[in-house]
mmCIF file of the C-alpha atoms, coordinates in Angstrom:
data_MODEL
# 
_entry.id   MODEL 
# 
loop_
_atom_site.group_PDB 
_atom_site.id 
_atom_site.type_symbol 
_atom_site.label_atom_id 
_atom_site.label_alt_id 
_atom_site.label_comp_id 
_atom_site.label_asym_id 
_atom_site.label_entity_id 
_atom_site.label_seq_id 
_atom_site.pdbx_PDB_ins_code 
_atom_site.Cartn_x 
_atom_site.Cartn_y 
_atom_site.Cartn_z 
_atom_site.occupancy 
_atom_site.B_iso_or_equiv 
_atom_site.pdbx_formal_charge 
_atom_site.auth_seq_id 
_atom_site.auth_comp_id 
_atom_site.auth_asym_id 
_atom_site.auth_atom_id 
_atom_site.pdbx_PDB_model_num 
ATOM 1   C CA . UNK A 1 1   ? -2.451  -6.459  26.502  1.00 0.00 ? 1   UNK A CA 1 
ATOM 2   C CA . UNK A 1 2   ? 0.045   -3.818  26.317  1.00 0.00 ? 2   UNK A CA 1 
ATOM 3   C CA . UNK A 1 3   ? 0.802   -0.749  24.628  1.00 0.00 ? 3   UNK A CA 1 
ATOM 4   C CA . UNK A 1 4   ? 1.749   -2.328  21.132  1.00 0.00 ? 4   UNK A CA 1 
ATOM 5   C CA . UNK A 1 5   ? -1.293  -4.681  21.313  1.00 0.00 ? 5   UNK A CA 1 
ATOM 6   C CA . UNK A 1 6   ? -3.819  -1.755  21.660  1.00 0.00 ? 6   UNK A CA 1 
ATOM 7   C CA . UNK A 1 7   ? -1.347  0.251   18.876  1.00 0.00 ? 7   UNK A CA 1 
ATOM 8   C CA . UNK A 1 8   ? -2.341  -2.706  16.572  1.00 0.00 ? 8   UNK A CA 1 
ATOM 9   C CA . UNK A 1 9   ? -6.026  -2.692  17.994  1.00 0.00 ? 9   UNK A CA 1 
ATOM 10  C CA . UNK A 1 10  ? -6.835  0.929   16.883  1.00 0.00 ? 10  UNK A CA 1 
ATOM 11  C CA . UNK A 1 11  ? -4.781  0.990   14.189  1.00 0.00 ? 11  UNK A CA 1 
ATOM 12  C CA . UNK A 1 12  ? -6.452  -2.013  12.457  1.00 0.00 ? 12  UNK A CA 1 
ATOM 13  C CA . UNK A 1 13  ? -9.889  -0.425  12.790  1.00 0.00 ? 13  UNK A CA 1 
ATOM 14  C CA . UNK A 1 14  ? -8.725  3.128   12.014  1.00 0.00 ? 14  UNK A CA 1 
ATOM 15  C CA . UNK A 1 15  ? -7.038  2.206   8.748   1.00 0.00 ? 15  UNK A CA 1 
ATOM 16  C CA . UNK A 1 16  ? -10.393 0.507   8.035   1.00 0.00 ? 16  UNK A CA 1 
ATOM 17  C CA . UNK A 1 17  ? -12.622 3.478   9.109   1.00 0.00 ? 17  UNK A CA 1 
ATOM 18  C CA . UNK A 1 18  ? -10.584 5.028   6.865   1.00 0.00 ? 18  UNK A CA 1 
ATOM 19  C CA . UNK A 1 19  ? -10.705 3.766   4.231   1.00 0.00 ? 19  UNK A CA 1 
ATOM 20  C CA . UNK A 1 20  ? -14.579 3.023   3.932   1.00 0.00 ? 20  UNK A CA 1 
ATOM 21  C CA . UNK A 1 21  ? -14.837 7.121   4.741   1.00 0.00 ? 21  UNK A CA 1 
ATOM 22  C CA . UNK A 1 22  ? -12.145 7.512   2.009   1.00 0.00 ? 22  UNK A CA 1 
ATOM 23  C CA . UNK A 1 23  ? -13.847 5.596   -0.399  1.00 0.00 ? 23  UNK A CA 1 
ATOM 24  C CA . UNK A 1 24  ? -17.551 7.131   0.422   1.00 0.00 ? 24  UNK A CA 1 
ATOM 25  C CA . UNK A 1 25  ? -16.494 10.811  0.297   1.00 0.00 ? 25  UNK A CA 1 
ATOM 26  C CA . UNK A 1 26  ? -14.736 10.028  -3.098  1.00 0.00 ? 26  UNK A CA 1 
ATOM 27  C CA . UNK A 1 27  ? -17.838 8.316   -5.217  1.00 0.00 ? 27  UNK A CA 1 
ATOM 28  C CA . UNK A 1 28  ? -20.247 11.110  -2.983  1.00 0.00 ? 28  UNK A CA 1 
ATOM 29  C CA . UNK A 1 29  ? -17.685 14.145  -4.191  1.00 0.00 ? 29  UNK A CA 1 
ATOM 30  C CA . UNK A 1 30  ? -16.953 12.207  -7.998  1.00 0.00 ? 30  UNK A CA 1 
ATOM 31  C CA . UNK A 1 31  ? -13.428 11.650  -7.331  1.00 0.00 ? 31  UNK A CA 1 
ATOM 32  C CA . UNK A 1 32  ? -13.582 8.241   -8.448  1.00 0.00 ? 32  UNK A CA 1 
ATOM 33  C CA . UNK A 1 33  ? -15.381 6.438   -11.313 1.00 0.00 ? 33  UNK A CA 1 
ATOM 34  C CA . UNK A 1 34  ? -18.274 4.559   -9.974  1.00 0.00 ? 34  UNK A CA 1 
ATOM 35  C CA . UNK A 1 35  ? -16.385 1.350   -11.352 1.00 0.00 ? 35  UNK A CA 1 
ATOM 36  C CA . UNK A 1 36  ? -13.759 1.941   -8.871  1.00 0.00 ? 36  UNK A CA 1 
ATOM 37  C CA . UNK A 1 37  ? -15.951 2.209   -6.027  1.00 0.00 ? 37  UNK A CA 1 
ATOM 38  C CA . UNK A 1 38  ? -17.732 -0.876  -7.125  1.00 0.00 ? 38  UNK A CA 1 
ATOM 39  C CA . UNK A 1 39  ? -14.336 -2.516  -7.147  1.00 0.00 ? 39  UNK A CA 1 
ATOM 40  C CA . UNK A 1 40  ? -13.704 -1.401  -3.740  1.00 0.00 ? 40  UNK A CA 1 
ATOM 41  C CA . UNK A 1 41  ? -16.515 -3.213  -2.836  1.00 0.00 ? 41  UNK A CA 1 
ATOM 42  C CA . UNK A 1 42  ? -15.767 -6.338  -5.015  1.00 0.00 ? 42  UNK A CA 1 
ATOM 43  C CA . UNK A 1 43  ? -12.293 -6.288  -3.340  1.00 0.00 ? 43  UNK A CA 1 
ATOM 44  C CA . UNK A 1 44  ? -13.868 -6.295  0.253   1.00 0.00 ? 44  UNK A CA 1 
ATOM 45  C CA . UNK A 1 45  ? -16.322 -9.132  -0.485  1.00 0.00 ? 45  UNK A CA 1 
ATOM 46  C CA . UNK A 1 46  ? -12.914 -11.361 -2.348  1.00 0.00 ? 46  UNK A CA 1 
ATOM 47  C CA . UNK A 1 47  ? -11.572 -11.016 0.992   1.00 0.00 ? 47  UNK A CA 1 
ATOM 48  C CA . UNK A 1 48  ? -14.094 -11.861 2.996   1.00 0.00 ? 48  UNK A CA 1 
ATOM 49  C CA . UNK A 1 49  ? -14.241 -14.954 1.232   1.00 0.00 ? 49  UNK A CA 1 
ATOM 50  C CA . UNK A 1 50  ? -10.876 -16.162 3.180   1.00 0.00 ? 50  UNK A CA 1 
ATOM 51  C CA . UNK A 1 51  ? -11.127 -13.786 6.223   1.00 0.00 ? 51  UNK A CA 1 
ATOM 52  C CA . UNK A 1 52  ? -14.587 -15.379 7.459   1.00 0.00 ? 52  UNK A CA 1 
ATOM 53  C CA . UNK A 1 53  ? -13.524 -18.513 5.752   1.00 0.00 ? 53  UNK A CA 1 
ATOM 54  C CA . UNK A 1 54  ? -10.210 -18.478 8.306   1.00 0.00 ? 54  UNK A CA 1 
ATOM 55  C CA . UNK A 1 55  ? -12.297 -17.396 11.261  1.00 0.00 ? 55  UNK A CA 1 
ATOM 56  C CA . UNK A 1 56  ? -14.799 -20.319 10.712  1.00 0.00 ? 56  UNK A CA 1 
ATOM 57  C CA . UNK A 1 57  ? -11.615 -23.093 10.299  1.00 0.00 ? 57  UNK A CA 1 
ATOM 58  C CA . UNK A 1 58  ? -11.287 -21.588 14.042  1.00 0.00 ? 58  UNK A CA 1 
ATOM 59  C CA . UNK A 1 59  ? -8.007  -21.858 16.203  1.00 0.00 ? 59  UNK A CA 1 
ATOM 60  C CA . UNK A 1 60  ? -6.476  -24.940 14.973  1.00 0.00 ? 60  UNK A CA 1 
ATOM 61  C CA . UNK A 1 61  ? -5.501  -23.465 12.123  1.00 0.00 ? 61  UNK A CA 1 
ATOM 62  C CA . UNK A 1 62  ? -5.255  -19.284 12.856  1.00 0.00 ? 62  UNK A CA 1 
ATOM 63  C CA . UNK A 1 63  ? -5.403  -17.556 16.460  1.00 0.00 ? 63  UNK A CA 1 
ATOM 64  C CA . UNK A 1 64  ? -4.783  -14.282 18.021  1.00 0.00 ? 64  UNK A CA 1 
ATOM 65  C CA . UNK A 1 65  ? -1.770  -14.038 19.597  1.00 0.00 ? 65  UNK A CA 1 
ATOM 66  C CA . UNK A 1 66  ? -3.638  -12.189 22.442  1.00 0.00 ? 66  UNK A CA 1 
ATOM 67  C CA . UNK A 1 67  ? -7.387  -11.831 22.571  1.00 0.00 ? 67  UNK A CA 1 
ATOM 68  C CA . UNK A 1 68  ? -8.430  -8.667  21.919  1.00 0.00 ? 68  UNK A CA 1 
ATOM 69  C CA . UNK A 1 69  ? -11.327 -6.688  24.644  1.00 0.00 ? 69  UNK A CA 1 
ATOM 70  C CA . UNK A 1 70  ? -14.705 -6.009  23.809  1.00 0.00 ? 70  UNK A CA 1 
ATOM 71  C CA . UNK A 1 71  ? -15.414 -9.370  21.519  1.00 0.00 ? 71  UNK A CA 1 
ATOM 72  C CA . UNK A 1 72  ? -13.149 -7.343  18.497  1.00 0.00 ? 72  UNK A CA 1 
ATOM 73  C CA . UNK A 1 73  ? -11.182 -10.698 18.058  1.00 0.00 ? 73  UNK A CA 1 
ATOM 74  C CA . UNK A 1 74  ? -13.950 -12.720 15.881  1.00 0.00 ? 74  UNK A CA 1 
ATOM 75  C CA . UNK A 1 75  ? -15.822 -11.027 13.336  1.00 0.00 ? 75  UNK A CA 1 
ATOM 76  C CA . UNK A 1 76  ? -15.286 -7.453  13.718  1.00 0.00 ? 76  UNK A CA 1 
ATOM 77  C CA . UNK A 1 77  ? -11.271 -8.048  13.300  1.00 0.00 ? 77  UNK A CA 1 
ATOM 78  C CA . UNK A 1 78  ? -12.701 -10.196 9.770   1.00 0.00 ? 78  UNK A CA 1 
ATOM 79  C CA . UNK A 1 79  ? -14.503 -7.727  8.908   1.00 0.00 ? 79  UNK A CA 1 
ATOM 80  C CA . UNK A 1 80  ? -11.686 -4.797  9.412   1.00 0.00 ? 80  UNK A CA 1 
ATOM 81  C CA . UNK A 1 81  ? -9.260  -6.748  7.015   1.00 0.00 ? 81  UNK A CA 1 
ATOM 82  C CA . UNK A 1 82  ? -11.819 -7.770  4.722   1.00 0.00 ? 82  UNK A CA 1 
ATOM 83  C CA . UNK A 1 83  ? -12.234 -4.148  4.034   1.00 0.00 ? 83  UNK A CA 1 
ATOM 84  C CA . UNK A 1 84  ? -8.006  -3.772  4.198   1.00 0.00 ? 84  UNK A CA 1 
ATOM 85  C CA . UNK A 1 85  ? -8.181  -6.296  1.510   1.00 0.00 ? 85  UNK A CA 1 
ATOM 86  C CA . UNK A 1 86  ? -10.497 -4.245  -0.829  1.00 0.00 ? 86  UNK A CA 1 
ATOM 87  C CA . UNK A 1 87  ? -8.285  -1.386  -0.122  1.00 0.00 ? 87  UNK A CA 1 
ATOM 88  C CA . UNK A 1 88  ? -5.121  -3.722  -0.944  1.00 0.00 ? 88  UNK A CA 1 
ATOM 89  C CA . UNK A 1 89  ? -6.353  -4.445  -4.149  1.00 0.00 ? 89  UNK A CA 1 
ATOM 90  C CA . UNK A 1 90  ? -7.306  -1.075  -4.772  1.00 0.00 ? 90  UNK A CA 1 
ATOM 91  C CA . UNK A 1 91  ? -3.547  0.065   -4.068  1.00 0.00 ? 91  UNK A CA 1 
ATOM 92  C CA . UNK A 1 92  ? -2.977  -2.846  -7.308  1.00 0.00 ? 92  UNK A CA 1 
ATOM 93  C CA . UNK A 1 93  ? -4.966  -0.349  -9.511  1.00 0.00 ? 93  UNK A CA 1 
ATOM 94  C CA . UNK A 1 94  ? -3.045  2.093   -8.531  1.00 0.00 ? 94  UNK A CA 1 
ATOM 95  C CA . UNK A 1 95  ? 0.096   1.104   -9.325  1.00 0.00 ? 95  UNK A CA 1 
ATOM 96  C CA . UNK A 1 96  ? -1.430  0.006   -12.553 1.00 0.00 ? 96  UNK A CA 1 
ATOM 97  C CA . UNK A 1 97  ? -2.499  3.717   -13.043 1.00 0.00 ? 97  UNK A CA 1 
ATOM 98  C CA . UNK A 1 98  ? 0.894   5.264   -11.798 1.00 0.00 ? 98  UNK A CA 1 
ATOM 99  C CA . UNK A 1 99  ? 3.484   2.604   -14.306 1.00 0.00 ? 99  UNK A CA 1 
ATOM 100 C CA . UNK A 1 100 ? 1.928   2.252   -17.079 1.00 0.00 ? 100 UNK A CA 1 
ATOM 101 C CA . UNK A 1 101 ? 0.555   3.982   -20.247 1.00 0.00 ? 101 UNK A CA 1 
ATOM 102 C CA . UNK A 1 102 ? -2.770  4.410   -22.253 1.00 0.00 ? 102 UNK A CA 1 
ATOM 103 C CA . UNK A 1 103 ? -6.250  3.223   -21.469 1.00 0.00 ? 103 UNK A CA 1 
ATOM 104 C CA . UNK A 1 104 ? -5.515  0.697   -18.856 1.00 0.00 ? 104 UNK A CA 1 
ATOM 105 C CA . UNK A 1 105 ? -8.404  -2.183  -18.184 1.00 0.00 ? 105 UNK A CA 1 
ATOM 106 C CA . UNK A 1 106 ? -9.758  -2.684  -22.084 1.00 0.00 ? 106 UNK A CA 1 
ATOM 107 C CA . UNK A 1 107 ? -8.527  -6.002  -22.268 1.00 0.00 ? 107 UNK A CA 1 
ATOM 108 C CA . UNK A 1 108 ? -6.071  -8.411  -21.249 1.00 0.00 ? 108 UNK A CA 1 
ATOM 109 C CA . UNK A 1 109 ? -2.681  -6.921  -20.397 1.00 0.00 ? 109 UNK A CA 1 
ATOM 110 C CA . UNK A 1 110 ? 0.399   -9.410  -18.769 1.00 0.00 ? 110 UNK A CA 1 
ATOM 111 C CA . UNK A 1 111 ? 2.011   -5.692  -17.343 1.00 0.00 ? 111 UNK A CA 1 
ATOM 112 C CA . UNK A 1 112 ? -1.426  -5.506  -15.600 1.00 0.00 ? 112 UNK A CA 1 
ATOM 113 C CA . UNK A 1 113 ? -2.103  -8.459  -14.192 1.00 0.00 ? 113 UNK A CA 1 
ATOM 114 C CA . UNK A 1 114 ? 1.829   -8.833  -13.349 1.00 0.00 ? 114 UNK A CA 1 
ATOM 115 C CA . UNK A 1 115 ? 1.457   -5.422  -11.099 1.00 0.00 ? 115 UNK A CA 1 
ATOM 116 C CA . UNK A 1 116 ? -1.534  -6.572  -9.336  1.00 0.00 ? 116 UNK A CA 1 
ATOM 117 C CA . UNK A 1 117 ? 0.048   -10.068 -8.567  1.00 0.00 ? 117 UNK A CA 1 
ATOM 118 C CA . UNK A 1 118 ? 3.457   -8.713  -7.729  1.00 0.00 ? 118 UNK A CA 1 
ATOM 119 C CA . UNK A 1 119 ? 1.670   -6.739  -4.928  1.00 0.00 ? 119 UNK A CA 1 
ATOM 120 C CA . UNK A 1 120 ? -0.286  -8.818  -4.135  1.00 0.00 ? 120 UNK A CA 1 
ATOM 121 C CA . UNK A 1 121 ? 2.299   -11.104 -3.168  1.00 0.00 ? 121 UNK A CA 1 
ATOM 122 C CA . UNK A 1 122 ? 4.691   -8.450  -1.929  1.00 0.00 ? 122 UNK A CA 1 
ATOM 123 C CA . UNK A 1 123 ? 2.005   -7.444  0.473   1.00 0.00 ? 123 UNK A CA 1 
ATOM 124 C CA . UNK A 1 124 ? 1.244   -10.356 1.544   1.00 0.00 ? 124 UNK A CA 1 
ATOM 125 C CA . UNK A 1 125 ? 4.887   -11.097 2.564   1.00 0.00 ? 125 UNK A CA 1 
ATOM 126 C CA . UNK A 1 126 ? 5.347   -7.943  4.213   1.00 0.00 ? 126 UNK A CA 1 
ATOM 127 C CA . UNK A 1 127 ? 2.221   -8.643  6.472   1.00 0.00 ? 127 UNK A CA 1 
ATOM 128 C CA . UNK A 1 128 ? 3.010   -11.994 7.185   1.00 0.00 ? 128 UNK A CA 1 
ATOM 129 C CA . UNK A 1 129 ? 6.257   -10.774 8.353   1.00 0.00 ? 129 UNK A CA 1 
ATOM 130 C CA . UNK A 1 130 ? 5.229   -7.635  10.391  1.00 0.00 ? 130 UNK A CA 1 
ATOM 131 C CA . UNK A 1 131 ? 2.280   -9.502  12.216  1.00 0.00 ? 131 UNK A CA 1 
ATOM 132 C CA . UNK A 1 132 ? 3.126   -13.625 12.657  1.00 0.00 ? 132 UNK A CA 1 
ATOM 133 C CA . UNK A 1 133 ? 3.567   -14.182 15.935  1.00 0.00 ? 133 UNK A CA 1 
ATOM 134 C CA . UNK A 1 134 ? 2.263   -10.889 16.756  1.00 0.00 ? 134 UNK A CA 1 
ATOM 135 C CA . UNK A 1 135 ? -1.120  -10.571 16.476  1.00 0.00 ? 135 UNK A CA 1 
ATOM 136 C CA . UNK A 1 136 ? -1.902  -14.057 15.093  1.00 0.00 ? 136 UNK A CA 1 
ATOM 137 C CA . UNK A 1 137 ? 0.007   -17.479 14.097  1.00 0.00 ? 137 UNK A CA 1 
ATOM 138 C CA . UNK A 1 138 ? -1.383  -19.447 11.465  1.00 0.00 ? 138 UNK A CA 1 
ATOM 139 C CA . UNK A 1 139 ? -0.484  -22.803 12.547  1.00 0.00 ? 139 UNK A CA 1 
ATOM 140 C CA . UNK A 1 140 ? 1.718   -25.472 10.899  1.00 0.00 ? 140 UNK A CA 1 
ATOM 141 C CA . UNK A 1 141 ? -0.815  -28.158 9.550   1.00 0.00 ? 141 UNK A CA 1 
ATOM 142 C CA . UNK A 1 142 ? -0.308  -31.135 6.767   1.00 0.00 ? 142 UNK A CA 1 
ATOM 143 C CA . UNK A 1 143 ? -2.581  -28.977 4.665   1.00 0.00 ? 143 UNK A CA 1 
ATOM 144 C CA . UNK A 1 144 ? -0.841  -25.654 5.724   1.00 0.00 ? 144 UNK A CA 1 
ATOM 145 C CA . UNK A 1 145 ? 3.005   -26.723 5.713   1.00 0.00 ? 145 UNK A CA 1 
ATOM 146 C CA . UNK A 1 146 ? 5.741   -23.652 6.204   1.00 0.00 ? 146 UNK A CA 1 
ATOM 147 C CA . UNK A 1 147 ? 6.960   -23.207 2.971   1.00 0.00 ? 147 UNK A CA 1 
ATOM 148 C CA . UNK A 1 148 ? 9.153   -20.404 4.405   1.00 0.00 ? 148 UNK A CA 1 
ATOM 149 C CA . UNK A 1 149 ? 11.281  -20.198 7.873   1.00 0.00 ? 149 UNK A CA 1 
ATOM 150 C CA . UNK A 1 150 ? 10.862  -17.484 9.886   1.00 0.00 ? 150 UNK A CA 1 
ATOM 151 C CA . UNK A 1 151 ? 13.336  -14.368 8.647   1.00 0.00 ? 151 UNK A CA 1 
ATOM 152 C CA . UNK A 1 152 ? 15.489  -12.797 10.316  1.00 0.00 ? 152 UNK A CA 1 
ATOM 153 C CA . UNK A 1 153 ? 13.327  -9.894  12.704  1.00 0.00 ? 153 UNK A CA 1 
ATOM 154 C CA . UNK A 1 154 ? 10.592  -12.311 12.491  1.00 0.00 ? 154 UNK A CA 1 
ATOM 155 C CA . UNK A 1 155 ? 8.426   -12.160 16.093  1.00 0.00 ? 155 UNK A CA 1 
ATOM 156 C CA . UNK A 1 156 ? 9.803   -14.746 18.333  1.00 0.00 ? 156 UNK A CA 1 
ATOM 157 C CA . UNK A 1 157 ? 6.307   -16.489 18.352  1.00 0.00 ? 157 UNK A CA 1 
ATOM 158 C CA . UNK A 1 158 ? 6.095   -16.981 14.222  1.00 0.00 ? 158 UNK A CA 1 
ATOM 159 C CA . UNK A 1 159 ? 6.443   -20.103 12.794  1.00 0.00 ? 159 UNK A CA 1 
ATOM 160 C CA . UNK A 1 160 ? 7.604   -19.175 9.271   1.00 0.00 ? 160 UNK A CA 1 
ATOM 161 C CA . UNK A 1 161 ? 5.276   -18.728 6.277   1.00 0.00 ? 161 UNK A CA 1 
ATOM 162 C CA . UNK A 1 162 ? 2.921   -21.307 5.662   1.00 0.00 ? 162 UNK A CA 1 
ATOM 163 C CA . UNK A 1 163 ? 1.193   -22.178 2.450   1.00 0.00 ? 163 UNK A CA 1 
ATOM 164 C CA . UNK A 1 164 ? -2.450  -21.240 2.586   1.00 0.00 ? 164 UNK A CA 1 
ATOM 165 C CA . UNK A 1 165 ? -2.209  -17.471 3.075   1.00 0.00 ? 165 UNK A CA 1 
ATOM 166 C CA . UNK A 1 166 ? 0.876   -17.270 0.250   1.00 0.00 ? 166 UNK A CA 1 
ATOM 167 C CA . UNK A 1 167 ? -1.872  -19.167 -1.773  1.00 0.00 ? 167 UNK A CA 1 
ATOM 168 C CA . UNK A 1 168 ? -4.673  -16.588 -1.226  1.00 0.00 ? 168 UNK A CA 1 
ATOM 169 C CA . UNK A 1 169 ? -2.838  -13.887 -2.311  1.00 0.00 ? 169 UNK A CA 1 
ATOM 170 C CA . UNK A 1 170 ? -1.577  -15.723 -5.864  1.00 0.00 ? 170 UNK A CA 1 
ATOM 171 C CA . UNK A 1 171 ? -4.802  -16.553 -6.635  1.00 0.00 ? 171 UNK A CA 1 
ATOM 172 C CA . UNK A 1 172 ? -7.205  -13.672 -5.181  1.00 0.00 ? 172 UNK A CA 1 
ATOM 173 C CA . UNK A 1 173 ? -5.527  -11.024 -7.722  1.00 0.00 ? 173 UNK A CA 1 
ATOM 174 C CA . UNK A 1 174 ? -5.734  -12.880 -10.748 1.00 0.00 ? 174 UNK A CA 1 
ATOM 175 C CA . UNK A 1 175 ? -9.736  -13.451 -9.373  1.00 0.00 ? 175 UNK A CA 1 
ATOM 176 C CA . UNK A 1 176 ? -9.766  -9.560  -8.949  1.00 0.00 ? 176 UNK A CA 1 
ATOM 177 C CA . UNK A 1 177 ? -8.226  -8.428  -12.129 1.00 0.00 ? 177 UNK A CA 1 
ATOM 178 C CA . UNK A 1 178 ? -10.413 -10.440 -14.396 1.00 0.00 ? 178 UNK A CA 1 
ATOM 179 C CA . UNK A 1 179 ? -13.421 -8.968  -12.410 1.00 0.00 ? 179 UNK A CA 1 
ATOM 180 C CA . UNK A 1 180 ? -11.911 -5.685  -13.061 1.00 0.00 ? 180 UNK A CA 1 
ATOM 181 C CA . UNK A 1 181 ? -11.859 -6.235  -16.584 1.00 0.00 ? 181 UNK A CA 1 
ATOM 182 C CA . UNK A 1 182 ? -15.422 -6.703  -16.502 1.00 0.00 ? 182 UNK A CA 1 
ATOM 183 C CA . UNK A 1 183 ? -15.905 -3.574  -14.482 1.00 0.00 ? 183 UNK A CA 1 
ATOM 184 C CA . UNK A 1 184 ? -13.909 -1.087  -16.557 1.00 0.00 ? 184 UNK A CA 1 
ATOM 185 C CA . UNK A 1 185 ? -15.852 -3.128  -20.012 1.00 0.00 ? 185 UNK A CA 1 
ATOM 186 C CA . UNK A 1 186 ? -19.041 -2.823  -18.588 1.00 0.00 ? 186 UNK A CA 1 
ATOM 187 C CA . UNK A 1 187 ? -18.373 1.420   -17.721 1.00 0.00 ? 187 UNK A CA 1 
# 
């Protein structure tokens, strides 16, 4: 491994450090609603559905590009973007919060659910781009075609976008926002 490889190492499991002590000292110090934190947590779990889910589907289908030390490839690497993935979708409420007006949550709102799908998507893009081919490959199956070349600045090793993780992140906000729905109605 080399410099970048260990940049991507601790910075994977900083970020998620982070943001499970971010989220703790909040609900501890009342800076969030208690629905929020739950969400958090709801958010984690929705993406542990697919990280663990990809991990179990094993190389054949995602890998690491290089293995990381200490056994941090498997599980603990799942876990780390499982709890990313809550704090993804908790970025979706906040966008929410920061463009639009009034009570937000009550009930079915298009703006809403557009935000959280928009980055969702957008997110999921950007990732895809950053990391494919360098820190994992999802490989190019009849079940997982590339629906998208690789772009230009793309690492040398992607293969282009393929079709299950776009998929994920279509569906798993529309999952989360009705679930948050339920939250906020039930607060």
């Amino acid at each position: 491994m080399n410099g970048l490889d260990y940049f991507f190492l601790i910075g994977d499991f900083t970020v998620a450090i982070a943001l499970l002590i971010g989220f703790i000292f909040a609900k501890k110090n009342n800076l969030i609603s208690s629905a929020y934190y739950k969400l958090f947590w709801i958010g984690c779990f929705i993406g542990a559905t697919w990280e663990f889910t990809f991990l179990f589907l094993g190389d054949e289908f995602l890998y690491p590009v290089k293995i990381w030390p200490y056994g941090l490839s498997g599980w603990p690497r799942k876990f780390s973007h499982s709890i990313w993935d809550g704090g993804i979708f908790m970025l979706g409420i906040y966008f929410c919060q920061k463009y639009l007006k009034g009570p937000l949550f009550q009930s079915f709102n298009k703006n809403e659910l557009l935000i959280m799908l928009s980055w969702g998507i957008f997110q999921e893009l950007l990732v895809e781009y950053l990391f494919n081919g360098r820190v994992w490959i999802y490989e190019p199956l009849p079940w997982n075609p590339i629906i998208i070349p690789p772009l230009p600045g793309s690492a040398y090793l992607s293969p282009g976008y393929t079709l299950i993780p776009q998929a994920v992140w279509v569906i798993a906000p529309i999952v989360f926002y009705f679930l948050c729905l339920k939250i906020m109605k039930e607060n």
